[in-house]
C-alpha positions as CSV (number, residue, x, y, z in Angstrom):
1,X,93.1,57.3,-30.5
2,X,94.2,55.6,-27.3
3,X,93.8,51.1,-27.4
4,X,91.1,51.5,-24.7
5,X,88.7,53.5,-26.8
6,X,89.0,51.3,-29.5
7,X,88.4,48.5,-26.9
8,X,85.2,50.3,-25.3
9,X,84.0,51.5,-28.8
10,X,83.9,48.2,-30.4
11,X,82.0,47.0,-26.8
12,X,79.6,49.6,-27.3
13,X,79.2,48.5,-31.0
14,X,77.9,44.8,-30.0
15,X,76.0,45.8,-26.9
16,X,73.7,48.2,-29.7
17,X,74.0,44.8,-32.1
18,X,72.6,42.7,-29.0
19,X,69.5,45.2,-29.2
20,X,68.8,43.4,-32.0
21,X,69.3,39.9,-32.1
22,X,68.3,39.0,-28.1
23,X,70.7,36.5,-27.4
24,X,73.1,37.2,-25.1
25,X,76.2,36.2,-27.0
26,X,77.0,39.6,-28.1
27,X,76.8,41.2,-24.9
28,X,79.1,38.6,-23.2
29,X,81.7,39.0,-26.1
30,X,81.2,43.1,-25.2
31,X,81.8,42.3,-21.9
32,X,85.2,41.1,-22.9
33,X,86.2,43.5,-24.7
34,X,85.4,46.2,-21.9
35,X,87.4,44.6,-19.6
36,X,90.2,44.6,-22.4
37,X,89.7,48.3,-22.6
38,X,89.9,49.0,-18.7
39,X,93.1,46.7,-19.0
40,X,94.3,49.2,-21.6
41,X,93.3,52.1,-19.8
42,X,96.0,50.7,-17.1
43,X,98.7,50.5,-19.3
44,X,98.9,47.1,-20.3
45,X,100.7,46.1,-23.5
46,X,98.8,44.4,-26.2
47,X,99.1,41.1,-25.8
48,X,97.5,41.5,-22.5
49,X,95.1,42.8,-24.0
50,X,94.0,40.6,-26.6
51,X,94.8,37.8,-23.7
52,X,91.8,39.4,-21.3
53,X,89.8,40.1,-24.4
54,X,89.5,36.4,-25.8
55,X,89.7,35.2,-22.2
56,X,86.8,36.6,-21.1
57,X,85.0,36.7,-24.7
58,X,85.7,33.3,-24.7
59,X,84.4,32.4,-20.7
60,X,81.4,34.6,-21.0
61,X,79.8,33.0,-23.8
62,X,81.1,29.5,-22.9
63,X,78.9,30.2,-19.5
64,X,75.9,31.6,-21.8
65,X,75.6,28.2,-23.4
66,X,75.5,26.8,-20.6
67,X,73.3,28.2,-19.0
68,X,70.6,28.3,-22.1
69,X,71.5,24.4,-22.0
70,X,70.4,23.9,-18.5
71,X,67.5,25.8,-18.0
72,X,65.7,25.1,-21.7
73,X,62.6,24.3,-21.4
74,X,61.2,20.7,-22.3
75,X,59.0,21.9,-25.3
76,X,61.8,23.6,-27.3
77,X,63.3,20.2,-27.9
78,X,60.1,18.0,-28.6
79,X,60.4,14.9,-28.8
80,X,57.9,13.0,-31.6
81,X,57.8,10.1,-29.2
82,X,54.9,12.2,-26.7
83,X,53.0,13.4,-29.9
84,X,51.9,9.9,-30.3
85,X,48.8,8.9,-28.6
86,X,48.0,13.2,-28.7
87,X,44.3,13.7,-29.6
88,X,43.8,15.9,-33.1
89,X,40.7,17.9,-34.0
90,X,40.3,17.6,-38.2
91,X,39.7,20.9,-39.6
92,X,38.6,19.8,-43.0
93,X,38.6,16.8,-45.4
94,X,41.1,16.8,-48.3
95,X,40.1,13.5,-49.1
96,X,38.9,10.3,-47.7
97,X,42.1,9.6,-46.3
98,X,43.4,13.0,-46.1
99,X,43.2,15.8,-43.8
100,X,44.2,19.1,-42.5
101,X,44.2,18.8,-38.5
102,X,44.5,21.2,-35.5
103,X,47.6,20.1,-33.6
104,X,49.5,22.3,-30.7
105,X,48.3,25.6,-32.0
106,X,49.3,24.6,-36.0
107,X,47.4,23.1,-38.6
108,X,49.1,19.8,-39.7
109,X,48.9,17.4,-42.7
110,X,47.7,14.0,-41.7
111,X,46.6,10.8,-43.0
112,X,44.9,7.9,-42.0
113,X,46.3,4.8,-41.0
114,X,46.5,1.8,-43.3
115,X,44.3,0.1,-40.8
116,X,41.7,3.3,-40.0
117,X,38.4,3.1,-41.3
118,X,37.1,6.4,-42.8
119,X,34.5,8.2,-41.2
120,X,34.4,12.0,-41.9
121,X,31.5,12.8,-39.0
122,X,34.6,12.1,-36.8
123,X,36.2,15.5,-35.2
124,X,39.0,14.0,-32.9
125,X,41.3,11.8,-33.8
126,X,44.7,10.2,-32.2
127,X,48.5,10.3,-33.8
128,X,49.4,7.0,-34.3
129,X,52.8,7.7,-36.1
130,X,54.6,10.6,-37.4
131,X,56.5,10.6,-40.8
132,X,58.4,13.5,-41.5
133,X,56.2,16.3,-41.0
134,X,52.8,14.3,-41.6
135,X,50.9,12.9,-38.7
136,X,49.3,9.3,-39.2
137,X,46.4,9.1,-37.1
138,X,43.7,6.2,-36.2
């Protein structure tokens, strides 16, 4: 079997992977390795080959990353600092000072501050703090 088969083979291979994972990567590392095959197909030696290959595997994802890294959006990368002062609905009581609360789509564990006074009638609350993945609210 001729180098450029092998080449445009193993391309096609990652481009039916990408199918499946939806990231991009794979189809800029096939993209590399198509031109590698084309570069075959011309009669290149090896070398070459593997030269254009990790070249342009290498370019084509570099530019992938940074691309995802300029244009991601704000709320993949929350920051805790804007949940505080965010207003919570409780959904139900554990305890006195414990509660299962309504937060950006999720239910949350959260507690009352030291300083909070209990009052269970009470639907929304604020985040005062967050400590690992418990919200403290007043």
């Amino acid at each position: 079997m001729e180098a450029y088969w092998i080449w445009w083979l193993a391309a096609l291979v990652l481009v039916i992977a990408e199918m499946a994972s939806g990231t991009f990567y794979l189809i800029a590392v096939a993209f590399g390795l198509a031109v590698a095959g084309l570069v075959a197909y011309l009669g290149v030696a090896w070398s070459g080959q593997a030269a254009v290959a990790a070249l342009l595997c290498s370019a084509s994802v570099a530019g992938i990353y940074r691309w995802k890294q300029q244009h991601a959006r704000p709320d993949e990368h929350a920051n805790p600092a804007n949940d505080i002062g965010q207003a919570v609905h409780v959904v139900h009581w554990s305890d006195e000072r414990h509660a299962r609360v309504s937060y950006r789509g999720a239910e949350w564990d959260a507690e009352l501050a030291s300083e909070a006074t209990e009052d269970a009638a009470r639907q929304v609350w604020r985040i005062k703090e967050i400590v690992g993945s418990r919200l403290i609210i007043e």
